[in-house]
C-alpha positions in Angstrom: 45.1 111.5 175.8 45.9 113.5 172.6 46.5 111.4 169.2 50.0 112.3 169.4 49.5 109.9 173.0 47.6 107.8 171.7 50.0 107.0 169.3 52.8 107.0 172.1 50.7 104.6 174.0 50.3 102.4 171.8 53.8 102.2 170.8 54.2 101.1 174.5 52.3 99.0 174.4 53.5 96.7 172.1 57.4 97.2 172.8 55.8 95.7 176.5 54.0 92.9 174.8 57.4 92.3 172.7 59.2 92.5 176.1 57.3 90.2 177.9 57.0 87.5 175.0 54.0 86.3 175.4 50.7 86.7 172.9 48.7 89.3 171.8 45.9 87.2 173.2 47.2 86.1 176.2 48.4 89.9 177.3 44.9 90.9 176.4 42.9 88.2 178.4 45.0 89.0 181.6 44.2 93.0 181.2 40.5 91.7 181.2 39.5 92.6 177.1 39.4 90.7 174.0 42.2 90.3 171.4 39.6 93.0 169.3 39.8 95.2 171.8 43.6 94.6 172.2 44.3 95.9 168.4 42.1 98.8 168.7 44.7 99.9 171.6 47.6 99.0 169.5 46.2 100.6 166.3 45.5 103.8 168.2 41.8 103.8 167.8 40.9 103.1 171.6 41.9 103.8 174.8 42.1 101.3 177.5 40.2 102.5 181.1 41.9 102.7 184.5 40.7 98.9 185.3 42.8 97.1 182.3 45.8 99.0 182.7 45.8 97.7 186.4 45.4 94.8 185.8 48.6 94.4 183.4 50.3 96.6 185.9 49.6 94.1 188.3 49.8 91.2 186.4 53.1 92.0 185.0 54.9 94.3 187.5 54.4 97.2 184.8 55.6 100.6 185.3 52.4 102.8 185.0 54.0 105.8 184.9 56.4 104.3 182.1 52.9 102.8 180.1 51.0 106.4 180.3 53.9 108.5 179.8 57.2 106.5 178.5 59.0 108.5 181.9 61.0 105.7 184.1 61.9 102.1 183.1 59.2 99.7 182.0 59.2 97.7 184.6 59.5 97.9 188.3 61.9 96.4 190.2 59.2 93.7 191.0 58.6 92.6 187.2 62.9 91.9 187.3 61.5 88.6 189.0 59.9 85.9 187.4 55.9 86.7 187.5 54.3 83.1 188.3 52.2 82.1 185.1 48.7 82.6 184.3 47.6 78.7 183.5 46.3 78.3 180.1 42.6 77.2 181.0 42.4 80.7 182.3 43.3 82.2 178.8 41.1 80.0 176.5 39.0 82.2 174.1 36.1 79.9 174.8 35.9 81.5 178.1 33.2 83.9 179.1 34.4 86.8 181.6 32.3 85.4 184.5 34.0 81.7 183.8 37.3 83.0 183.7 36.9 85.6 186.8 35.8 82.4 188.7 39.4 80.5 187.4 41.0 83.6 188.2 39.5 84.0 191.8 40.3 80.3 192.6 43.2 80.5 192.0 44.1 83.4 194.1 42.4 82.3 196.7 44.1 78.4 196.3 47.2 80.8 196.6 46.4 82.5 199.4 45.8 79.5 201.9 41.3 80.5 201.8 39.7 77.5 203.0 37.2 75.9 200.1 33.5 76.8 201.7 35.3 80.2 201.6 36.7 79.4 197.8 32.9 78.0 197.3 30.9 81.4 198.2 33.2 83.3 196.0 32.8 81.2 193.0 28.9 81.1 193.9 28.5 85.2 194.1 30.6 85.3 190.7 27.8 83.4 189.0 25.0 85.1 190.2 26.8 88.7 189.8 26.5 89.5 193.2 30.1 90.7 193.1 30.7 94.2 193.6 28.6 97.1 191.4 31.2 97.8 188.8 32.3 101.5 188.3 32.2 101.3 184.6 31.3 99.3 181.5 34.0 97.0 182.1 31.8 94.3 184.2 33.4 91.0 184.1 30.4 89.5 185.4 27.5 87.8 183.8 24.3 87.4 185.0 23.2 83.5 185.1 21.3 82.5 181.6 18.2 81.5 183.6 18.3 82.5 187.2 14.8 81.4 187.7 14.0 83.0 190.5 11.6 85.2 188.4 9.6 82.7 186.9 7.1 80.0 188.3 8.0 76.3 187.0 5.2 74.3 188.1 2.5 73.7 185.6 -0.9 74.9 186.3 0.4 77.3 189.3 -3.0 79.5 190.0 -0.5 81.6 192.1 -1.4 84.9 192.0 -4.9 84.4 190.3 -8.4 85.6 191.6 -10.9 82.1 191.6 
């Protein structure tokens, strides 16, 4: 995008956040960034990737070619019904992005009628990142803090040693 765009965008942007009436915060968590990362979008000084503006397109029945251009209405003839909620322990700040992608994913799946081993294996892969290789920068998942599967825990282990 060009300034001029940029500047467009971001003027979109916030006359959909206005529309929809909900929080700075709470529009950025459910486009997957942080409300930091929100202002430098609404400012101008950033540029969101192809991931986050699907996910509010998606999230909020958007019109993308309305958000990237201004062309067409801003919402599609989906976001004219009421789009179900996103419950609040999903949005807290104290989150990390591989807590909340595991609320998310329950959720959805709870949703969808998934049985819970099924809910279970999901929710395990999330924590050990072995969802799928992200495309860009924008990984929402964490690697565990101590995986230990690199490590030997047993004191005095001679694994590994010549005697």
């Amino acid at each position: 995008m060009k300034s001029d765009d940029t500047i467009e965008f971001a003027s979109r942007l916030r006359e959909l956040i206005q529309a929809l009436k909900i929080k700075d915060v709470e529009f950025a968590l459910s486009g997957g960034v942080t409300k930091q990362t929100l202002s430098g979008y609404l400012t101008g000084k950033r540029e969101p990737g192809r991931s986050t503006l699907a996910n509010w397109v998606n999230a909020f029945h958007v019109n993308g070619t309305w958000l990237l251009t201004g062309e067409g209405e801003m919402l599609g003839d989906q976001g004219k019904t009421e789009t179900p909620a996103i419950p609040l322990e999903e949005l807290s700040e104290k989150l990390t992005p591989a807590q909340r992608e595991m609320l998310t994913y329950k959720r959805t799946m709870q949703e969808l009628g998934a049985v819970p081993e099924r809910i279970i294996d999901g929710i395990e892969a999330i924590a050990m990142g072995k969802t799928r290789a992200p495309k860009s920068s924008y990984a929402t998942a964490e690697p565990p803090a101590d995986p230990g599967y690199n490590n030997v825990h047993e004191p005095g282990s001679d694994f590994g040693k010549d005697t």
